[in-house]
C-alpha positions in Angstrom: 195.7 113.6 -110.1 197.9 110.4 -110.8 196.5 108.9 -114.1 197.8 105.2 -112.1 194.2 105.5 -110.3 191.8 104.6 -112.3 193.0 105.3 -115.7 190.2 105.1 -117.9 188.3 108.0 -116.1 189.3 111.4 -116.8 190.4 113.8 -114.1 187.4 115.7 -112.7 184.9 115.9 -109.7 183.4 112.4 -109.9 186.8 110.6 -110.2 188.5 113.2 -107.4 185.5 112.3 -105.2 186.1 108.5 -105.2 189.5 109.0 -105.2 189.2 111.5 -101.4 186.5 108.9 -100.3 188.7 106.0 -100.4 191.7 108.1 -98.9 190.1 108.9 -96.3 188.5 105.4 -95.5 191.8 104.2 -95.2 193.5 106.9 -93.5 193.4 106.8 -89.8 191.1 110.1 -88.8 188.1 111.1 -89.0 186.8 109.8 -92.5 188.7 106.6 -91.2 186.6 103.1 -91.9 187.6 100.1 -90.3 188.6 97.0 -92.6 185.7 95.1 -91.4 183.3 98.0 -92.4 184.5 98.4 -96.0 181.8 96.7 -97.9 181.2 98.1 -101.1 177.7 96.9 -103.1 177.1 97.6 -106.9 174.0 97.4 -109.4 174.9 95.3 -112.2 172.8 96.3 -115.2 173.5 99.7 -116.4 176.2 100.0 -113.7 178.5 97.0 -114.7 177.3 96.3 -118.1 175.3 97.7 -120.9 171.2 96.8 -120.1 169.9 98.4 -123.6 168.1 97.8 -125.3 167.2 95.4 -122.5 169.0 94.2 -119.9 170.7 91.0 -121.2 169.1 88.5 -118.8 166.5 89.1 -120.1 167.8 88.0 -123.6 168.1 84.9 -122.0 165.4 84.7 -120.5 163.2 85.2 -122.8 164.7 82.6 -125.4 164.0 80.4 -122.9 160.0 81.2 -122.2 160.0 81.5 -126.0 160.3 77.9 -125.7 158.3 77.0 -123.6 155.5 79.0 -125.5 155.9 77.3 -128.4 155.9 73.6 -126.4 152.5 74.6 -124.7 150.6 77.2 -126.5 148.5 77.9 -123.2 151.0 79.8 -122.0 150.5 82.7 -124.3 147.5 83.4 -122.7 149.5 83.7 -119.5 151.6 86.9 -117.7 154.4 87.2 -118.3 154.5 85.1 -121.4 151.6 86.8 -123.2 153.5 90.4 -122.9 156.4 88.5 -124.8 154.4 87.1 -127.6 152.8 90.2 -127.7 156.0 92.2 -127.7 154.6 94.5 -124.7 157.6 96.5 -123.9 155.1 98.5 -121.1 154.3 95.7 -119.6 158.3 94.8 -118.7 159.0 98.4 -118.2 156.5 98.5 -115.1 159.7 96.4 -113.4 161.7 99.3 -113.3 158.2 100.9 -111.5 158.3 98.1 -109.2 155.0 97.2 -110.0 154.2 94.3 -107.4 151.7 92.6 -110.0 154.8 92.7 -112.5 157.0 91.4 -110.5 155.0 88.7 -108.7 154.6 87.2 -112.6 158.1 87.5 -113.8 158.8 85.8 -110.1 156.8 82.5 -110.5 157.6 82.5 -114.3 161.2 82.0 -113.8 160.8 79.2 -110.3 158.7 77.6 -113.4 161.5 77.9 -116.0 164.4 76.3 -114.3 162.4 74.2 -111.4 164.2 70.6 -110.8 167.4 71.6 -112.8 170.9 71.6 -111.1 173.4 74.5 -110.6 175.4 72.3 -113.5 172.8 72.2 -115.6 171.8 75.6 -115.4 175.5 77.1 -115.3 175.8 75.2 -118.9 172.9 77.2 -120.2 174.1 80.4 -119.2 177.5 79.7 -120.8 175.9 78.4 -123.9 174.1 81.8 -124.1 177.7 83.6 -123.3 179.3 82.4 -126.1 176.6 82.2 -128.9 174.6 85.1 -128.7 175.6 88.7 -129.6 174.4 92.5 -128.4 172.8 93.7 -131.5 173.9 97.6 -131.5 178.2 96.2 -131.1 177.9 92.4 -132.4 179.5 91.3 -129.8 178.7 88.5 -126.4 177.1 90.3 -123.9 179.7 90.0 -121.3 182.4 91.4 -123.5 179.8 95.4 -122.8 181.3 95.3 -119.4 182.5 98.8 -118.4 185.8 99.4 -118.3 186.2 102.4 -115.6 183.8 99.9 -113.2 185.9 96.8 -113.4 189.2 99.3 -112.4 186.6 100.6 -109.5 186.7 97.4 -108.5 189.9 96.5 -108.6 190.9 100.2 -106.6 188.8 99.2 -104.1 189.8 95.7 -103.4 193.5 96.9 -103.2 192.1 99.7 -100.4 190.8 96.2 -98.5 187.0 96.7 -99.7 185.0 93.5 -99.7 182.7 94.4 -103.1 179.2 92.8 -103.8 177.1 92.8 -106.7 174.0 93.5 -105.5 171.2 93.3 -108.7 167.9 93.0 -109.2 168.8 89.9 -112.2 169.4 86.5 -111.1 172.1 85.7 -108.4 172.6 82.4 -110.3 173.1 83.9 -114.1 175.6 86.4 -112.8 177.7 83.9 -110.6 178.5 82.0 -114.3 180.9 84.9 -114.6 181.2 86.8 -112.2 184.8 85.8 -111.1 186.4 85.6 -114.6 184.7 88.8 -115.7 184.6 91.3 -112.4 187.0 89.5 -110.1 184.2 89.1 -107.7 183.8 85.9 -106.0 180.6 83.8 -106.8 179.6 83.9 -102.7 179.9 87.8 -102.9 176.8 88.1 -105.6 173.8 89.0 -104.0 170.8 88.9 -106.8 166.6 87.4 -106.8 167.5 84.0 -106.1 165.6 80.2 -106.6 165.3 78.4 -103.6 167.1 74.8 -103.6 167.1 71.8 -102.0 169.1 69.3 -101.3 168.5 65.4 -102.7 170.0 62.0 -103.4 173.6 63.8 -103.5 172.1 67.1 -105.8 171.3 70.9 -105.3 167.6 71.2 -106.8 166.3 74.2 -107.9 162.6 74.6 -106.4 159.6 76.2 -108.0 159.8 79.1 -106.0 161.7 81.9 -105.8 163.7 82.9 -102.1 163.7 86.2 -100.3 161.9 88.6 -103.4 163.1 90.0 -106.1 166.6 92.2 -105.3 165.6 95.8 -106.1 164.5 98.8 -104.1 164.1 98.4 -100.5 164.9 94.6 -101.4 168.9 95.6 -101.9 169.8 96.7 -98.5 167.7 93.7 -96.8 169.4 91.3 -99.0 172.9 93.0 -98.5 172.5 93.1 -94.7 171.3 89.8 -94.6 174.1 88.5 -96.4 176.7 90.3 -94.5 175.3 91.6 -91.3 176.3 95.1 -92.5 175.7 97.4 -94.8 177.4 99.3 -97.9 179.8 102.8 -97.3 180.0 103.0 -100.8 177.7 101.8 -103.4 177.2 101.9 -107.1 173.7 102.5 -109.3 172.2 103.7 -111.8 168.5 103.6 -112.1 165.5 104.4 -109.4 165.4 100.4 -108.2 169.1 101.3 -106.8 168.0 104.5 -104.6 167.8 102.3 -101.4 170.7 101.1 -101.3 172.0 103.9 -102.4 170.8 105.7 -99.6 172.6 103.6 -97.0 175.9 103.9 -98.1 178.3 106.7 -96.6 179.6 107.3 -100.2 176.8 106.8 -103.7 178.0 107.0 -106.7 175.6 107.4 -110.0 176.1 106.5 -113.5 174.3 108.8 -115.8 173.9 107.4 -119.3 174.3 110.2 -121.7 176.5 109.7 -124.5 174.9 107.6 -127.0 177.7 107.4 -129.4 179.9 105.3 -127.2 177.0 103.2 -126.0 173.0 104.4 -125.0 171.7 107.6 -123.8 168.3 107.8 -121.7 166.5 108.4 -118.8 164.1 106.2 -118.6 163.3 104.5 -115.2 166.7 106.8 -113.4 164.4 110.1 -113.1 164.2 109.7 -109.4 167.5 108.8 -108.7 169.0 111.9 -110.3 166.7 114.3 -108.3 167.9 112.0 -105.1 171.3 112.2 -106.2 171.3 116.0 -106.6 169.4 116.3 -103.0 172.1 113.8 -100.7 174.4 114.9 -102.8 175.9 111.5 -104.2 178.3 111.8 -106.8 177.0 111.4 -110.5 179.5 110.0 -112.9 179.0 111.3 -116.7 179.9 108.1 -119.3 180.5 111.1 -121.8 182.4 113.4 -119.6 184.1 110.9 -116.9 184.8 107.9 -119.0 187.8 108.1 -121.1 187.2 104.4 -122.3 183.6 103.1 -122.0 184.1 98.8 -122.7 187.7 97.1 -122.5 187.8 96.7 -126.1 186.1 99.9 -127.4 
């Protein structure tokens, strides 16, 4: 196989499967998918970027409500501020569970965080965050942990004339910061758990209240149809909020985290996509075995 396609996987089943998928979508014939059709949607965290030890919203988020704890004390008393003074790693681990009560919390906690700010001002706190904080395992800003082989995915498929989404269960706002300068992806194509806005006296608001639920499980497709009146033929995960949309694309592809030199191993939260995986038979991609280069850098 030509090491011109995607050169920082290494020759083998997963990289031969995308490879024949994408020849055949664009070879008139039977595996033939018209232009219009090609709409591929990927997961961000764990499937664009590193999420461990947490997914690095979350980072951000959380220096935020750690504010807002410290300005009113009450809140500590409160979900899902009281799990983060508390340092209750189960109770934001019961996200990856979809746990309704979870999620209705972490839901109205961030409408409350940002409510009455504009896309500027938030955008500016995001890119403040970019530049000044670091991952703690590689000492380095978050969005430098993109990975490598994903971002030349991306880039194969565009040049096959695939429209590609991010479709994550973070916030659609934090990841159109950087979206085009990191992935290539235009800002319109990020589908995430959005605010509500409204417009006044010349300005985009942010409302207290959050629009559509949060993106993950059955909430990826819905969103992703909604936002393009189709959905995926080939999609991207890695973790069991990802199994929906996983399950409507022609082609799913899985990224198994298992070498934790190069960055994390675990399992935690993926279980039930890797016995899905193994029963539609969706392609799982080793990042020990399938990656030749893990981030751009590294």
């Amino acid at each position: 196989m030509s090491g011109t396609v995607l050169p920082s996987w290494n020759d083998g089943v997963a990289k031969k499967a995308v490879v024949d998928f994408v020849t055949s979508a664009v070879t008139p014939g039977e595996g033939f998918v018209e232009i219009a059709d090609r709409i591929a949607a990927f997961d961000n965290d764990g499937t664009l970027w590193s999420e461990q030890p947490l997914p690095p919203q979350f980072d951000f988020v959380f220096r935020k409500w750690g504010d807002e704890v410290a300005a009113d004390h009450a809140l500590a008393a409160v979900q899902p501020y009281k799990a983060l003074v508390e340092k209750d790693n189960a109770f934001f681990a019961r996200v990856g569970a979809q746990d309704p009560e979870v999620i209705e919390t972490l839901l109205a906690a961030f409408a409350r965080s940002w409510a009455g700010t504009t896309p500027a001002e938030f955008e500016a706190q995001v890119r403040e965050w970019l530049e000044t904080v670091k991952q703690p395992k590689f000492d380095v800003p978050y969005v430098e942990l993109v990975y490598a082989p994903m971002l030349e995915l991306i880039e194969y498929l565009k040049d096959n004339d695939f429209r590609v989404f991010v479709c994550s269960g973070g916030g659609r706002d934090f990841m159109r910061v950087f979206a085009e300068e990191t992935w290539g992806i235009y800002k319109e194509n990020v589908i995430g758990t959005a605010a509500d806005y409204s417009y006044s006296n010349g300005s985009m608001i942010r409302a207290a209240r959050g629009l559509g639920g949060l993106d993950i499980g059955p909430g990826k497709p819905e969103h992703l149809f909604a936002t393009t009146g189709r959905l995926p033929v080939f999609a991207g995960g890695n973790a069991d909020v990802d199994i929906e949309m996983l399950e409507t694309a022609t082609f799913a592809l899985l990224v198994d985290h298992d070498d934790d030199e190069r960055e994390f191993a675990y399992t935690s939260n993926a279980e039930k996509s890797v016995e899905r995986a193994k029963e539609l038979g969706w392609t799982i991609v080793s990042v020990k075995d399938d990656w030749k280069t893990v981030f751009p850098s590294k």
